[in-house]
N, C-alpha and C positions, 0 to 999 in steps of 0.2 A: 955660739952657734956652730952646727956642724954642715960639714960641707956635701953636697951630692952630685954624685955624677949622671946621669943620663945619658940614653945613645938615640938619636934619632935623624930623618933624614935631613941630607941639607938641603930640599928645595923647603921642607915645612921648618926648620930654626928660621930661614932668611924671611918666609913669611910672617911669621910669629913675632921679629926683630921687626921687621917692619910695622906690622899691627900695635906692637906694644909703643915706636917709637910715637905713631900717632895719636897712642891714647897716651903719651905721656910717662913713659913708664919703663919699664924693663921686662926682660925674657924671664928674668931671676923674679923680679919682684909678682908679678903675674903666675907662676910656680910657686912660691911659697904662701901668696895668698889661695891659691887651692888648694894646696895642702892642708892650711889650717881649716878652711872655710871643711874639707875634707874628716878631716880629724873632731872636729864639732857637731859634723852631720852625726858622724858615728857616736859622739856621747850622748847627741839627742837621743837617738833611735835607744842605744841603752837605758837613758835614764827615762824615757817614755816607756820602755817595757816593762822595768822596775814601778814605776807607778803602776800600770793595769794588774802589776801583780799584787800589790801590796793592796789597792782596791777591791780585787777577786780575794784576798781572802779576810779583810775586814767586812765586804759582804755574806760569809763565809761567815764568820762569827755572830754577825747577827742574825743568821739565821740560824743558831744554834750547833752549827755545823751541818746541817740536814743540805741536801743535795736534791735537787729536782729530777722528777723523770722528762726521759725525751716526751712523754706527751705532755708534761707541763709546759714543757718550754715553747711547745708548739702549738700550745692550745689558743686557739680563734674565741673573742667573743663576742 
């Protein structure tokens, strides 16, 4: 594991020290669980855009590659 340093004020650590203490917890382990929780958001958001992409153009192949016009895609019926 590596280590990090942070700077922030001391009236919100002692808040925070206290919050964590009542949930049980630590100032440390409540930062490293955002982090990760952090870092997993962003592989969703990746890997959710990588899916709409690879569905945009296997839709894309089955429609022979042909491409709509904007009044196709707008059209009412």
């Amino acid at each position: 594991m590596a280590n990090l340093t942070i700077t922030v004020d001391k009236e919100s650590l002692k808040k925070a020290r206290i919050r964590a203490l009542e949930e049980g917890t630590s100032v440390n382990a409540v930062l490293r669980d955002f982090l990760e929780s952090y870092v997993g958001a962003q592989r969703a958001r990746t890997n959710a855009v990588r899916r709409i992409l690879t569905l945009s153009r296997q839709a894309r192949s089955r429609r022979g590659g042909r491409t709509w016009s904007r009044d196709e895609l707008h059209e009412r019926r």
